[in-house]
C-alpha positions as CSV (number, residue, x, y, z in Angstrom):
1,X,-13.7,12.5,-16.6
2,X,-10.4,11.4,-15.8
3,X,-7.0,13.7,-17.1
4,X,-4.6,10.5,-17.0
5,X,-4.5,6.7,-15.8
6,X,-2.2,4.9,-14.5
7,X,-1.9,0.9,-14.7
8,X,0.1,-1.1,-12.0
9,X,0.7,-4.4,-14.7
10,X,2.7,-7.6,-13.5
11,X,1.7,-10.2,-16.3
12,X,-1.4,-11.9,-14.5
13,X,-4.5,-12.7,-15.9
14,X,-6.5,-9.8,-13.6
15,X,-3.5,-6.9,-14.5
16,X,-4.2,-7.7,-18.2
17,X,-7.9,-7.2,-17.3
18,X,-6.7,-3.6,-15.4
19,X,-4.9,-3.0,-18.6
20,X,-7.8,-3.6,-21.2
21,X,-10.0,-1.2,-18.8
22,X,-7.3,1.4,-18.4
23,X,-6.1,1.6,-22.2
24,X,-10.0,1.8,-23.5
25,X,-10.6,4.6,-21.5
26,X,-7.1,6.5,-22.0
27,X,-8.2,5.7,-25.6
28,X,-12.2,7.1,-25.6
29,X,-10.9,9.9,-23.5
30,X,-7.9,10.9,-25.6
31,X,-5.5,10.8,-22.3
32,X,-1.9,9.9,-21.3
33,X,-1.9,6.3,-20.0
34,X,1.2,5.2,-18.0
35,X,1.7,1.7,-17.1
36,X,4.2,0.5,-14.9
37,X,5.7,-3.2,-14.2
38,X,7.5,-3.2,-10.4
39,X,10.2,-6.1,-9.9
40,X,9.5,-6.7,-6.2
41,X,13.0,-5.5,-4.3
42,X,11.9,-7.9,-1.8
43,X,11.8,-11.2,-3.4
44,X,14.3,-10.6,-6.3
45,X,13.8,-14.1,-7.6
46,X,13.7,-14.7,-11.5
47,X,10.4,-17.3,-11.9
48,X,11.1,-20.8,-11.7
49,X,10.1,-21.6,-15.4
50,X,12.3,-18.7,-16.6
51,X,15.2,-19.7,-14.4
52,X,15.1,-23.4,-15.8
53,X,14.4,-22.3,-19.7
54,X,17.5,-20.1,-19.4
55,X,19.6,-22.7,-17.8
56,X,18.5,-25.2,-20.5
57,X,19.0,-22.6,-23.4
58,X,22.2,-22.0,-21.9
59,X,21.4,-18.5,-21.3
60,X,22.3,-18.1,-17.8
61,X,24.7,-20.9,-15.5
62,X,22.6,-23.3,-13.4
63,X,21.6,-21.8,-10.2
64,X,22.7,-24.3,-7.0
65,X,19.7,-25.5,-5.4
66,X,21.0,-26.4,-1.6
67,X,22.5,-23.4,0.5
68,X,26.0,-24.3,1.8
69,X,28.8,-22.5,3.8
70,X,31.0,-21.0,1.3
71,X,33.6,-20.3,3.4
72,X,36.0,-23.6,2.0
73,X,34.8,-23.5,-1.5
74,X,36.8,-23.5,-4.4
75,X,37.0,-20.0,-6.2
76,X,36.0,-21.0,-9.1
77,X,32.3,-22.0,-7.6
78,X,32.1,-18.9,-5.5
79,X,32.8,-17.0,-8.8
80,X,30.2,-19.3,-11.0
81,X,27.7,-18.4,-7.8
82,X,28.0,-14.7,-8.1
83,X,27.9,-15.0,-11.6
84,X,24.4,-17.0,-11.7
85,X,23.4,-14.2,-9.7
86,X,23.9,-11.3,-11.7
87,X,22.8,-13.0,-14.7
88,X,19.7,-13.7,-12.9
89,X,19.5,-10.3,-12.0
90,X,19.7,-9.4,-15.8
91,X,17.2,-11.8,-16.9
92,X,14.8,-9.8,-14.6
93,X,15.3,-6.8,-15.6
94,X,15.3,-8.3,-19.5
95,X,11.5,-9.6,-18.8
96,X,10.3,-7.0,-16.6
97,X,11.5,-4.5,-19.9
98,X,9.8,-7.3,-22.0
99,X,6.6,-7.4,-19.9
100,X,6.4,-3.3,-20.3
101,X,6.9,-3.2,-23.9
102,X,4.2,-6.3,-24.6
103,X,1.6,-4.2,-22.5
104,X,2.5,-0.9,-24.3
105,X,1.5,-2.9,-27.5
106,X,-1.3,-4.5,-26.0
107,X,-3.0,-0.4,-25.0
108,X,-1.6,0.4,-28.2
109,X,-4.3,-2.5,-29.5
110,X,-7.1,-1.2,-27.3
111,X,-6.9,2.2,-28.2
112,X,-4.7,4.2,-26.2
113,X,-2.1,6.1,-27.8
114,X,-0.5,8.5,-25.4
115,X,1.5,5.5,-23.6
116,X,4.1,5.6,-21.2
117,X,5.3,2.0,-20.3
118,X,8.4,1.2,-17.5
119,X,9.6,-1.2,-15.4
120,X,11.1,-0.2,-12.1
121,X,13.0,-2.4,-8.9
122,X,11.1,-1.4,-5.7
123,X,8.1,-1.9,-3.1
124,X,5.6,-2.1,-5.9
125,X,2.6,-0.2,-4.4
126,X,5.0,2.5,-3.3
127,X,6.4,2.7,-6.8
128,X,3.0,2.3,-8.7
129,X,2.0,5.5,-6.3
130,X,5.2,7.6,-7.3
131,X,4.8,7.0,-10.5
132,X,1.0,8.0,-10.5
133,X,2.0,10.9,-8.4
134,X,4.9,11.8,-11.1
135,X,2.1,11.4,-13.7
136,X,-0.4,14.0,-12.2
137,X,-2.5,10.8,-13.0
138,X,-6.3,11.0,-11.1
139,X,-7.1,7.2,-11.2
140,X,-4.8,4.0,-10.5
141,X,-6.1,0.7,-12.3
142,X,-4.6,-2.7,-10.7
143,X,-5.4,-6.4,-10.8
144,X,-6.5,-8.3,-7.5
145,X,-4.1,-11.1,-7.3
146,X,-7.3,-13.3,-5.6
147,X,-4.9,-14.5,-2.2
148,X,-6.3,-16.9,-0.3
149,X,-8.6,-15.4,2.8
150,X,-6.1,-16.2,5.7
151,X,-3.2,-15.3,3.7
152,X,-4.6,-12.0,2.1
153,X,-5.9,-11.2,5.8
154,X,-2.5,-11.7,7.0
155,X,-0.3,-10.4,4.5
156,X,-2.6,-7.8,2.7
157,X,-2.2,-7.4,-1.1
158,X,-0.6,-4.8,-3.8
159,X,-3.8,-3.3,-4.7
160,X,-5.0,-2.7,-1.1
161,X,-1.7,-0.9,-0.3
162,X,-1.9,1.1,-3.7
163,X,-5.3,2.4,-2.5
164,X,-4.3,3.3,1.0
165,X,-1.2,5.1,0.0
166,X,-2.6,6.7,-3.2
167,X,-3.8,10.4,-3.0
168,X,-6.1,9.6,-6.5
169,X,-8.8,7.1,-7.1
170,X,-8.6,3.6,-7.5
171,X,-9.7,0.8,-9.2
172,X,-9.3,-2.9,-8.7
173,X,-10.1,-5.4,-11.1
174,X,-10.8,-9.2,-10.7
């Protein structure tokens, strides 16, 4: 039926759901399954409960929480700034890699076995299409993220955007 799936996976409760579907069928099928975690270029923001774990772990320094002029501060803050940043940046990148490798192992589990799983920085429908496209893959599996009427109206969603810009089939899962 299908010659290989790809899974757009971000952690939520209806891209696990995508994930189940997509791996069972790479698996029954005997096909390549790709899934791919996107780290949204345009909000670049480590989750709040990470951000606060790592800070109490003493992972990463304590982010401020009030925007200020920088222009008269000391150095030393500027440089503990810039360095929360990048450490933040890191701590993304660390979970996104994490996120990929625990849904590998979860396909793994539902019977895939040809698995490709990566995490990427970018528009994630655009990079979910690439990578389909890269793939030769002839169906896309994502989650509906469920927004709100007004908002999703207004601001559209990841899967809708996969599925306009995607030259393969696709399926959305609730």
């Amino acid at each position: 039926m299908f010659k290989s799936i790809v899974v757009a996976f971000d952690g939520s409760v209806h891209s696990s759901k995508a994930l189940e579907i997509g791996a069972t069928l790479a698996g029954q099928e005997k096909i390549p399954l790709g899934i791919i975690y996107v780290i949204d270029a345009s909000h670049m923001k480590i989750p709040d409960e990470m951000r606060e774990m790592g800070e109490i772990e003493h992972i990463i320094e304590p982010m401020p929480r009030m925007q200020v002029s920088l222009e008269n501060a000391p150095e030393n803050l500027v440089g503990t700034m810039v360095k929360a940043s990048l450490d933040s940046e890191k701590a993304m990148f660390q979970y996104a890699d994490f996120l990929a490798q625990e849904a590998r192992e979860s396909a793994k589990h539902h019977g895939a076995e040809d698995i490709e799983a990566r995490a990427v920085l970018g528009d994630p429908a655009e990079e979910v299409v690439a990578f389909a496209r890269d793939r030769d893959a002839d169906l896309i599996i994502s989650g509906s993220r469920g927004f709100g009427k007004l908002k999703g109206l207004l601001l559209g969603s990841t899967s809708h955007k996969i599925a306009q810009l995607a030259e393969c089939s696709c399926l959305t899962v609730k």
